[in-house]
DRENDO-1510 file (C-alpha; in Angstrom, 1 decimal, always signed):
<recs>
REC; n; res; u; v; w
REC; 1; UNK; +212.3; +14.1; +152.8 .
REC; 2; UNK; +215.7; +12.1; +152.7 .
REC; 3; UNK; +219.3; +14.2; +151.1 .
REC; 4; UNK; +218.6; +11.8; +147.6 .
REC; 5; UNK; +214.5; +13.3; +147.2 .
REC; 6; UNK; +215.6; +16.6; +148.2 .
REC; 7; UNK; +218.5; +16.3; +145.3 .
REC; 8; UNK; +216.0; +15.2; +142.8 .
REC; 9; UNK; +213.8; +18.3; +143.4 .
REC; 10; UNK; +216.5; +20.5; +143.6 .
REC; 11; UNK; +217.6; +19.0; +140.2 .
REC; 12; UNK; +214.4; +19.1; +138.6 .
REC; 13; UNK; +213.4; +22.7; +139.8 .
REC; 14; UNK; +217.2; +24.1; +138.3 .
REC; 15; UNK; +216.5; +22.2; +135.2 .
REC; 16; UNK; +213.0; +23.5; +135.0 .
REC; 17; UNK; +214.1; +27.1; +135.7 .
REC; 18; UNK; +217.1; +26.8; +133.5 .
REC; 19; UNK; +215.1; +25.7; +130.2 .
REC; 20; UNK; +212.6; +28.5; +131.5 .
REC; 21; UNK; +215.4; +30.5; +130.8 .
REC; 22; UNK; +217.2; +29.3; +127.4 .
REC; 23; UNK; +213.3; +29.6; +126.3 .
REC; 24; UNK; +213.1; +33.4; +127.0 .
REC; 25; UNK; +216.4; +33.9; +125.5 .
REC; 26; UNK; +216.4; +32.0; +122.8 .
REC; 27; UNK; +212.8; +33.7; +121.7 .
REC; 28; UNK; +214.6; +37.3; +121.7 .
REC; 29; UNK; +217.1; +36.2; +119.5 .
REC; 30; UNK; +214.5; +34.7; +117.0 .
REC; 31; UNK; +212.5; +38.1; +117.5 .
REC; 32; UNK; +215.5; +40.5; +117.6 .
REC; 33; UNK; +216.8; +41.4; +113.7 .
REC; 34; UNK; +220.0; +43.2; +114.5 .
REC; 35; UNK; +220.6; +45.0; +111.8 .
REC; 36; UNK; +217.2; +46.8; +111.8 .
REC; 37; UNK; +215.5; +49.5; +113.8 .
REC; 38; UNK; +211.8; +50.2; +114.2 .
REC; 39; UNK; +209.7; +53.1; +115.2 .
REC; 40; UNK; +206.0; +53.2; +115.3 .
REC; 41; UNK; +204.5; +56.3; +113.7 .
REC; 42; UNK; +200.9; +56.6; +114.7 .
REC; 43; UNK; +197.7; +55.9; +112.5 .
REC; 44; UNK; +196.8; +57.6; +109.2 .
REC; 45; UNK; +194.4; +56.9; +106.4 .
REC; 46; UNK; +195.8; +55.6; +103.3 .
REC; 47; UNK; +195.4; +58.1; +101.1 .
REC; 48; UNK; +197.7; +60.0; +103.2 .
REC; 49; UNK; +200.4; +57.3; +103.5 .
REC; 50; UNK; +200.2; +56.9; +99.4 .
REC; 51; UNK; +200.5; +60.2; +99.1 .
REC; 52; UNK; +203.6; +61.4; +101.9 .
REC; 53; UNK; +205.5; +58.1; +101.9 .
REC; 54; UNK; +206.6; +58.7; +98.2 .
REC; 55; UNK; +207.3; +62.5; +99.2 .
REC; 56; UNK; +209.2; +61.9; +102.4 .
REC; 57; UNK; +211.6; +59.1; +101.3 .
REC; 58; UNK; +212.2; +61.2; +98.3 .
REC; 59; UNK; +212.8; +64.2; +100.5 .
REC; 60; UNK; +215.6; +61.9; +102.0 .
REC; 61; UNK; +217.3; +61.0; +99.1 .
REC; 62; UNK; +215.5; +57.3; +99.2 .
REC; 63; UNK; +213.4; +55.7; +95.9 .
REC; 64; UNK; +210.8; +53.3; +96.3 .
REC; 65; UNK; +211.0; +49.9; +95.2 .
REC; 66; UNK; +208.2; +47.8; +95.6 .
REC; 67; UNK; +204.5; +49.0; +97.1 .
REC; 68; UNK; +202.1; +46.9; +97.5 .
REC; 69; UNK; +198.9; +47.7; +99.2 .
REC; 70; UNK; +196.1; +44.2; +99.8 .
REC; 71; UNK; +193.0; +44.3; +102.6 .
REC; 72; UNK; +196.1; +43.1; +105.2 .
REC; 73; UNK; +199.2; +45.6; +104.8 .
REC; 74; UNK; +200.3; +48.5; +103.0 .
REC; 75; UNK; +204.1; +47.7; +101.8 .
REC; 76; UNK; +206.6; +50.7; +100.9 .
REC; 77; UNK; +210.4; +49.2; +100.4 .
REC; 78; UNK; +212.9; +51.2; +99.1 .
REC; 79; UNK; +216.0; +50.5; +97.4 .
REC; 80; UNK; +219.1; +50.3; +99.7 .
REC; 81; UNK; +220.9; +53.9; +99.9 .
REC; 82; UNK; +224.7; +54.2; +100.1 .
REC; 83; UNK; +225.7; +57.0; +102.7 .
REC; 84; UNK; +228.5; +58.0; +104.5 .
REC; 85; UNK; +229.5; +56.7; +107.3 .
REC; 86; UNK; +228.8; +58.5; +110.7 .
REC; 87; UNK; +231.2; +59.8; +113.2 .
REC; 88; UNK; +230.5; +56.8; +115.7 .
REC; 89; UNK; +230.1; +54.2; +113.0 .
REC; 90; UNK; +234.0; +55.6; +111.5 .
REC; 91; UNK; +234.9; +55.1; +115.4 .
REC; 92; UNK; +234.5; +51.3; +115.1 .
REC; 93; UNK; +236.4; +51.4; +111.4 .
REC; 94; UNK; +233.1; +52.0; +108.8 .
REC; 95; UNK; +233.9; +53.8; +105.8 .
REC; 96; UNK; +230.6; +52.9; +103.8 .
REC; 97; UNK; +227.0; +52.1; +104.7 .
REC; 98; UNK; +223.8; +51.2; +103.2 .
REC; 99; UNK; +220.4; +51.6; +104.9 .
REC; 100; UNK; +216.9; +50.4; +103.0 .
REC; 101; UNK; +214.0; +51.9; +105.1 .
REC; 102; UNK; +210.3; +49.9; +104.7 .
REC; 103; UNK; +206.7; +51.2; +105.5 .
REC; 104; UNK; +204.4; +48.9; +106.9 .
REC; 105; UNK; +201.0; +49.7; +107.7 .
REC; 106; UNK; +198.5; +47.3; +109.0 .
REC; 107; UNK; +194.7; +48.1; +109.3 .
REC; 108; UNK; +193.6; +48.7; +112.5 .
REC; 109; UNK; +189.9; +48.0; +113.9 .
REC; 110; UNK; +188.7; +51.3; +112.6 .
REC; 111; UNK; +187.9; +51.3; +108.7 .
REC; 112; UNK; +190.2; +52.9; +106.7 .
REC; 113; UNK; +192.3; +53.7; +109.7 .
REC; 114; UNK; +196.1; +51.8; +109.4 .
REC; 115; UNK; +198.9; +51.7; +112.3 .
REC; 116; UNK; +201.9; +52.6; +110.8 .
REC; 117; UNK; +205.6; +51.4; +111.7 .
REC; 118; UNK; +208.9; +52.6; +109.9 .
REC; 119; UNK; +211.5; +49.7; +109.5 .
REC; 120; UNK; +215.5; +50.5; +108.9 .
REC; 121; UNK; +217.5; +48.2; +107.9 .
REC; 122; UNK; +221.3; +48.8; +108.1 .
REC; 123; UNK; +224.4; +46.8; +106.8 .
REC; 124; UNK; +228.2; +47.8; +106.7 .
REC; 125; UNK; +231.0; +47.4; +103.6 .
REC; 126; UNK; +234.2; +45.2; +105.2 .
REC; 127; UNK; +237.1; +47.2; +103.8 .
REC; 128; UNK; +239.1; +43.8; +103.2 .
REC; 129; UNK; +236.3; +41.4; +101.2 .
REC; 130; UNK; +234.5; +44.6; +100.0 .
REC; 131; UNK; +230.9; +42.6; +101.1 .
REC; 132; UNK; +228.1; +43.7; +102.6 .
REC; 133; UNK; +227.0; +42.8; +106.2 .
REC; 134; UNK; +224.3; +43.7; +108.7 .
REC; 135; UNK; +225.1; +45.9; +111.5 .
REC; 136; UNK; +222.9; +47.2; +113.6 .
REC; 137; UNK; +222.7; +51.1; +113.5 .
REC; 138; UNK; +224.9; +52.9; +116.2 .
REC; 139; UNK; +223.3; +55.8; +117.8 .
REC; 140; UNK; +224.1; +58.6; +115.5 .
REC; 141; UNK; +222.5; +56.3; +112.5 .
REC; 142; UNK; +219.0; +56.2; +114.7 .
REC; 143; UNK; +219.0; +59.9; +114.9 .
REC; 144; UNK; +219.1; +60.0; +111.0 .
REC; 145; UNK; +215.8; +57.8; +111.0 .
REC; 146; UNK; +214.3; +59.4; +114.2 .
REC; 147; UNK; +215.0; +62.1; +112.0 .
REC; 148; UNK; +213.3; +60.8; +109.0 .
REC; 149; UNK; +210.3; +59.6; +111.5 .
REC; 150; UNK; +209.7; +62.7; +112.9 .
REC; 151; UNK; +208.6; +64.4; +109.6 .
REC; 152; UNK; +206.7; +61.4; +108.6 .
REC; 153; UNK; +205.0; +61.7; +112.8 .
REC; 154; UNK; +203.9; +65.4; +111.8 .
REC; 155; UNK; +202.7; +64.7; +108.7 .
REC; 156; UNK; +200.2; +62.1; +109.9 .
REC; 157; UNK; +199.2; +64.1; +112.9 .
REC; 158; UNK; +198.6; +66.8; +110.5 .
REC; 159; UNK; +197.1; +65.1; +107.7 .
REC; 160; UNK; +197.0; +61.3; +108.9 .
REC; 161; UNK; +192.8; +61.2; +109.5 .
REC; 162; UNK; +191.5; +63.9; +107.4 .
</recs>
């Protein structure tokens, strides 16, 4: 192999690796919502989720918005909640937040039997322009939904299959 066919294959093999590469990263962006956090919270039976979702985001000072329920998803959405700020989100210079939590529940191969995720969505008040933007949720703003997961964890362990 002469230096001009080794150049070529060294060429085409960066090339190939480097599009390999803007692939991968490109796909986690498109897949990667920064302003939300997600943790899975086991299976349950609807009749349970109907039942504890309302009680649990009540419990947390959230109302319901929308629910829907069709033969693909079970859909809880509630309204976006104004709360102070926590001590590492006034670190970076928030004053006011807002975080809307969602319930989705997608049937699983079992009848009757749904796997449930818990969705936060976060966003931020700039102090100058007084708008709201994303932001994803520092780690004192997880706890508060680990938090929130946790009860809604127990409760379907508890009551989830029955």
């Amino acid at each position: 192999m002469n230096n001009s066919s080794f150049s070529r294959v060294a060429l085409l093999a960066f090339t190939i690796f480097s599009l390999a590469l803007a692939s991968c990263s490109s796909s986690k962006a498109i897949n990667t919502n920064s302003n939300t956090y997600q943790v899975r919270l086991g299976v349950s039976k609807q009749n349970t989720i109907d039942i504890e979702t309302p009680r649990i985001f009540t419990r947390f000072g959230y109302q319901i918005l929308r629910n829907e329920a069709n033969v693909g998803e079970i859909f809880y959405e509630t309204r976006w909640k104004k709360r102070a700020a926590t001590e590492d989100e006034r670190k970076l210079g928030i004053k006011q937040a807002n975080t809307r939590l969602t319930l989705r529940a997608k049937p699983r191969v079992t009848a009757g039997i749904y796997s449930v995720i818990l969705i936060a969505e976060n966003q931020y008040q700039d102090t100058e322009t007084g708008e709201w933007r994303p932001s994803p949720l520092t780690d004192m703003a997880k706890d508060k939904i680990k938090e929130i997961s946790d009860v809604f964890k127990t409760e379907f362990q508890v009551k989830g299959l029955n």
